[in-house]
TIGU-153883 format. One record per residue (C-alpha): y, x, z. Coordinates in steps of 0.001 Angstrom, whole numbers. Each point is the difference from the previous one (the first is absolute). Layout:
<semars>
SEMAR      yy      xx      zz
SEMAR       Y       X       Z
...
</semars>
This chain:
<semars>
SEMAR      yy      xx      zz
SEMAR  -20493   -2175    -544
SEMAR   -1848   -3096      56
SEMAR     399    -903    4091
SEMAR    2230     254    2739
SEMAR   -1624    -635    3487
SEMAR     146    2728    2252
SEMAR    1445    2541   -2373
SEMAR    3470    1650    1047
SEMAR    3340    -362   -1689
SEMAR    2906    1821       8
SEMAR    3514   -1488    -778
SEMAR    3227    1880    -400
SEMAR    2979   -2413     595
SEMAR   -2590   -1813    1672
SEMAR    2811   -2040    2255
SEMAR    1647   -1839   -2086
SEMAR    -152   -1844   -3700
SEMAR   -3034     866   -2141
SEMAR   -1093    2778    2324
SEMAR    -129   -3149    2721
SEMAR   -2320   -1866   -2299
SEMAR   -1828    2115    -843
SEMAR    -802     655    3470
SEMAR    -510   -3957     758
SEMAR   -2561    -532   -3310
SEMAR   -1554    3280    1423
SEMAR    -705   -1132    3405
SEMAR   -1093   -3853   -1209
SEMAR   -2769    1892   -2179
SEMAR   -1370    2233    3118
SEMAR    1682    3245    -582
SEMAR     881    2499    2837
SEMAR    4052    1126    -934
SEMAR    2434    2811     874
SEMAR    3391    -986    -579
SEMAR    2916    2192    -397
SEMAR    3646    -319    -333
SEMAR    3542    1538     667
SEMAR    1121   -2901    2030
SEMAR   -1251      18    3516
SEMAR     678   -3927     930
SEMAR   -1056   -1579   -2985
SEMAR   -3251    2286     216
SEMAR    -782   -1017    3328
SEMAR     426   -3761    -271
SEMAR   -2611     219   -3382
SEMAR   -2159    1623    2795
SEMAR      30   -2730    2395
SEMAR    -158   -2418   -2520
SEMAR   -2646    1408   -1628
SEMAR   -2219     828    3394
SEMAR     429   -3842     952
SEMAR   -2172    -341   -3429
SEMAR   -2478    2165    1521
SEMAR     556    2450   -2567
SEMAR    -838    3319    1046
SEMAR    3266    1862    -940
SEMAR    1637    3496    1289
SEMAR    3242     352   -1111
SEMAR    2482    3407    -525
SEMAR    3472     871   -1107
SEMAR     250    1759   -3265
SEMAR    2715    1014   -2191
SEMAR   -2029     789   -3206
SEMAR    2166    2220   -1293
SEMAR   -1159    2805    2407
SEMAR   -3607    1071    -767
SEMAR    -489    1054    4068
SEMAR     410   -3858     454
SEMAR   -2507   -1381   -2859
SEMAR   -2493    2488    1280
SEMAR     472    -859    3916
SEMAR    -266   -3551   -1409
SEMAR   -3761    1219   -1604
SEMAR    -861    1856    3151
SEMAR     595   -3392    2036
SEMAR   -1886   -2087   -2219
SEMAR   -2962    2349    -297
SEMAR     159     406    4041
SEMAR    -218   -3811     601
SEMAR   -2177    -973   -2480
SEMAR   -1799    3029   -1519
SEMAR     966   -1162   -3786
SEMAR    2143   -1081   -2409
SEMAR   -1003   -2280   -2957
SEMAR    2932   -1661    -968
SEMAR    3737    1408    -480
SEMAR    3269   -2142    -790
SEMAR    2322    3031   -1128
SEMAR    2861   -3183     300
SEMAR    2673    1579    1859
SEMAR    3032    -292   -2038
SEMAR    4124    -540    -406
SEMAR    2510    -857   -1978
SEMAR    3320    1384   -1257
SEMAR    1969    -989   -2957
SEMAR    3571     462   -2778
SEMAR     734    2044   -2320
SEMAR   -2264    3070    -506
SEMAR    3153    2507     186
SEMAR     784   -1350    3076
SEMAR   -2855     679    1865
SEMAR     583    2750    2824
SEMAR   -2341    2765     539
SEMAR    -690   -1920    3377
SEMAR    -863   -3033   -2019
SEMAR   -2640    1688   -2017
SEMAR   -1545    2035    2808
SEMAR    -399   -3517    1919
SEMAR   -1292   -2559   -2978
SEMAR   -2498    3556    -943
SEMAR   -1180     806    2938
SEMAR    -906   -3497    1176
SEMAR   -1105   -1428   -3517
SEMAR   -1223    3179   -1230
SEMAR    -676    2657    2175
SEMAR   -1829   -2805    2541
SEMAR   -2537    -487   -2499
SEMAR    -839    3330    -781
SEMAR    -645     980    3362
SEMAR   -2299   -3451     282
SEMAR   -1654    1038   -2722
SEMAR    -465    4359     817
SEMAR    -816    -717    3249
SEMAR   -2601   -3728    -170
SEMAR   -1581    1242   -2992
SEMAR   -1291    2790    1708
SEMAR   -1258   -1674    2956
SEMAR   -1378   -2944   -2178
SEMAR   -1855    2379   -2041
SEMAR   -1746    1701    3272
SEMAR   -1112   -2927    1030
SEMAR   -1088   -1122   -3082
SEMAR   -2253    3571    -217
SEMAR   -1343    -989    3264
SEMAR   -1246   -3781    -587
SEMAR   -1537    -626   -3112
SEMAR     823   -3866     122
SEMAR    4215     820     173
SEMAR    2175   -2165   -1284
SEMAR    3798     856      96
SEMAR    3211   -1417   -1693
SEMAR    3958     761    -256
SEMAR    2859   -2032   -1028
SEMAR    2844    1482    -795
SEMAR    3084   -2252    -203
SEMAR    2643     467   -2541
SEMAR    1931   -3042   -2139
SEMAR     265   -1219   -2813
SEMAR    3208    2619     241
SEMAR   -3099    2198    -664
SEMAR    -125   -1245   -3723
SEMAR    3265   -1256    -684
SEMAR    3586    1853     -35
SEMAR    2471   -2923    1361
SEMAR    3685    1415    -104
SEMAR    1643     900    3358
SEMAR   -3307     863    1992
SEMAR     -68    3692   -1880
SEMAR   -1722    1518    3594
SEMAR   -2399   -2724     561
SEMAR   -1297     -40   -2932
SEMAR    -780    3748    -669
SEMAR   -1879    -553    3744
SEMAR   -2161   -2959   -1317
SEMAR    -800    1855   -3436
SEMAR   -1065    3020    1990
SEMAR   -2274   -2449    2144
SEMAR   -1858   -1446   -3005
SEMAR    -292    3502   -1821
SEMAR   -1662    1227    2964
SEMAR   -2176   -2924     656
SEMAR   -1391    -241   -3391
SEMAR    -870    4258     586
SEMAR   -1310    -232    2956
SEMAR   -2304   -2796   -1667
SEMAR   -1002    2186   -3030
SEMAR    -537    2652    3021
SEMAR   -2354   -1707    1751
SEMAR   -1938   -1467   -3123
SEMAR    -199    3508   -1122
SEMAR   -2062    1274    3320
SEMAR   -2022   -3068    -212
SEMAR    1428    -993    4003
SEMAR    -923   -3570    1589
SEMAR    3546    -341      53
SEMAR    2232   -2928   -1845
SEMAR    3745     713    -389
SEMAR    2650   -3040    -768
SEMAR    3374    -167    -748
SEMAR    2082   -2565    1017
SEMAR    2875   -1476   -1763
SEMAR    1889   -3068    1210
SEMAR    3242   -1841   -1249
SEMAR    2504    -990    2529
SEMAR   -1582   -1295    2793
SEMAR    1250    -809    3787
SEMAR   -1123    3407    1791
SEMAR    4027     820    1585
SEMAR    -571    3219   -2248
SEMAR    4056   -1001    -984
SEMAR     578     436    3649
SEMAR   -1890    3585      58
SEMAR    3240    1661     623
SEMAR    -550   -1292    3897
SEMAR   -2450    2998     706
SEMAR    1917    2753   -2109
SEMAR    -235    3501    1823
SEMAR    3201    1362    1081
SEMAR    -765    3663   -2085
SEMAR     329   -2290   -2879
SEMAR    2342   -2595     787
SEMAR    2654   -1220   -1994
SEMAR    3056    2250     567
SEMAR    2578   -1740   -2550
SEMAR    1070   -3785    -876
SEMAR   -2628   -1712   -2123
SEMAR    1310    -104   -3579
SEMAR    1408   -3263   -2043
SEMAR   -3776     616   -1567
SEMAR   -2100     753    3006
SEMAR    1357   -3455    1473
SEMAR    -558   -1766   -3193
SEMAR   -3617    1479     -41
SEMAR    -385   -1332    3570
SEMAR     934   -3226    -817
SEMAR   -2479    -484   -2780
SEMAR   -2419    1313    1820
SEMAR     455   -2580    3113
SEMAR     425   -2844   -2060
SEMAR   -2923     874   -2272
SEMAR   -2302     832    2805
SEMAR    1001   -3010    2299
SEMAR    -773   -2538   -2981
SEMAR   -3518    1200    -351
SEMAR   -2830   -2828    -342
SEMAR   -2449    2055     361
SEMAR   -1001    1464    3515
SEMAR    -964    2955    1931
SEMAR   -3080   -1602    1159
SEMAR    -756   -1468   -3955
SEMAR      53    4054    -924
SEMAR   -2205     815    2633
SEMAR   -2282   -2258    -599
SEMAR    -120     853   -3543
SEMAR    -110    3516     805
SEMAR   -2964      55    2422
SEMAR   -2038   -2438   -3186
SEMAR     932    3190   -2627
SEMAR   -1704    2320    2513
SEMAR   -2767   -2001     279
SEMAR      52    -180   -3871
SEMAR     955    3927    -149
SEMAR    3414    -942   -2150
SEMAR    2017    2601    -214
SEMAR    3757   -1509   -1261
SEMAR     463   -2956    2307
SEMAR    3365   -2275   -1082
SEMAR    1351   -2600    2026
SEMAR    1767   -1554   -3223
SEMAR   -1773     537   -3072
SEMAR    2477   -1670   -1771
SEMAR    1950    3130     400
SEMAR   -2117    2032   -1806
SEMAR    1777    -860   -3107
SEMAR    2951    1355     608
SEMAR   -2730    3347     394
SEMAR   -2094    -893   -3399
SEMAR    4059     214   -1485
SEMAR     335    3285    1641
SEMAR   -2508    1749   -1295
SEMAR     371   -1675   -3510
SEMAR    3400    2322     314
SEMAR   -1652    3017     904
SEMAR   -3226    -500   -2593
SEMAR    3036    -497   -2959
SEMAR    2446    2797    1213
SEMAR    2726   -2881     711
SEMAR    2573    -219    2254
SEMAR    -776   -1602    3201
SEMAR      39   -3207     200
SEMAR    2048   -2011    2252
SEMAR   -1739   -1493    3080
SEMAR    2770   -2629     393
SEMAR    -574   -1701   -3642
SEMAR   -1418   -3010     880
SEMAR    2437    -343    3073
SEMAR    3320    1359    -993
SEMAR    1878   -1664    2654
SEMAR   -1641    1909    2564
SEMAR    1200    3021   -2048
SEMAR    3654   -1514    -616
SEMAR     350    -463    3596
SEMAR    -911    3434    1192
SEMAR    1983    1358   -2388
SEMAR    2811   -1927    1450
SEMAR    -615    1070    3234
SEMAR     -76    3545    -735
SEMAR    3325    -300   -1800
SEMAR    1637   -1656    2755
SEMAR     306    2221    2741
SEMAR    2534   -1568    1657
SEMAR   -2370   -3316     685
SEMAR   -2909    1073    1942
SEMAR   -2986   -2103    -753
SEMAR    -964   -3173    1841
</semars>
């Protein structure tokens, strides 16, 4: 997907952090956008803001987990603008602690957001970029799925998270053998960032009450919470750096975009593991204080972290 003017994007989690940028690069480079989100205020002020651009924006709520929403959300973009070419499956959340201490509520929320929210982007946009692909030769279409480098890695004390972000990237990477195998005008990406400064470590603010948190967070669920806040917080790279980056690997038709390659050898290590039939290796290696002081955190119950 070599241009941008006049073509429509779609952005799930379109209010806030990446989903925000994503919307701003869109409507510098002349795109028409539909925004969605779960929260209501946040969505509307990205509206205004976004209109005093002169962006040509609609805007709907959508909880991604339920498919009736992601396809209202299609039906709404194909009313206003008669077409979809680009789709930001971005929508996402956090949760984190030890894997055994996940609830059934914590799963259900992390999957059906992280998970479940991109399947339906992807059932239900395929099919309607693929129409309109049959009906104009000269088609172009793209969708970016975003998962984390939580996608390649398995970091201790994020157990849900993680299996979310794998399932993102396994998908991705089949739905772009999928669409090279039918020969469709349509480029697929996967994205993969570090920790950046989205407020995904806040993403508990717009949890459902059918799967809220009925019990005390954990010793390990806290500790998890504060790694993830101070980790996120500290990032150097920005929201609006990964968009811009993202929107240059469509243009290039990428498919793994990473905010911080440097990460990537903590991945090469991984799969050195699994190549050899060795134990995992340990993520924290190279920073074993980071390791030392969740460890201390989790064994401390009684001193909640700071």
């Amino acid at each position: 997907m070599k241009t941008f003017r006049d073509k429509v994007a779609v952005i799930t989690g379109g209010a806030s952090g990446l989903g925000r940028q994503f919307a701003n690069v869109a409507a510098r480079e002349g795109m028409r956008l539909v925004l969605a989100d779960v929260q209501q205020d946040a969505l509307e002020q990205a509206l205004t803001e976004l209109k005093a651009q002169g962006a040509s924006v609609i805007g709907r709520l959508c909880d991604v987990r339920k498919a009736e929403q992601v396809q209202a959300l299609a039906d709404a973009a194909v009313a206003e603008f008669g077409v979809v070419h680009l789709v930001f499956n971005n929508a996402g959340v956090g949760s984190g602690g030890l894997i055994w201490e996940s609830s059934e509520a914590d799963w259900d929320w992390v999957m059906g957001v992280n998970v479940y929210g991109v399947i339906h982007g992807v059932r239900i946009f395929t099919r309607l970029m693929l129409e309109a692909a049959r009906r104009d030769p000269a088609y172009q279409g793209h969708i970016v799925n975003t998962a984390s480098m939580a996608g390649l890695v398995t970091a201790p004390a994020l157990g849900v998270y993680n299996v979310s972000k794998h399932a993102v990237v396994a998908l991705t990477e089949t739905l772009y053998q999928d669409l090279q195998l039918v020969g469709a005008p349509i480029g697929a990406s996967v994205l993969c960032p570090y920790f950046v400064p989205t407020g995904i470590n806040q993403s508990h603010r717009n949890r459902p009450d059918e799967v809220r948190m009925t019990e005390r967070p954990t010793a390990s669920q806290l500790a998890a919470q504060w790694m993830t806040d101070k980790a996120v917080t500290s990032g150097k790279i920005s929201a609006q750096d990964v968009a811009e980056l993202t929107f240059r690997a469509i243009a290039e038709n990428r498919f793994y975009i990473y905010s911080h390659p440097e990460a990537l050898a903590g991945v090469r290590e991984r799969m050195e593991h699994i190549v050899d039939g060795a134990n995992p290796a340990d993520p924290y290696a190279t920073t074993p204080q980071l390791k030392e002081a969740l460890r201390a955190k989790i064994n401390s119950p009684s001193k909640p972290p700071a």
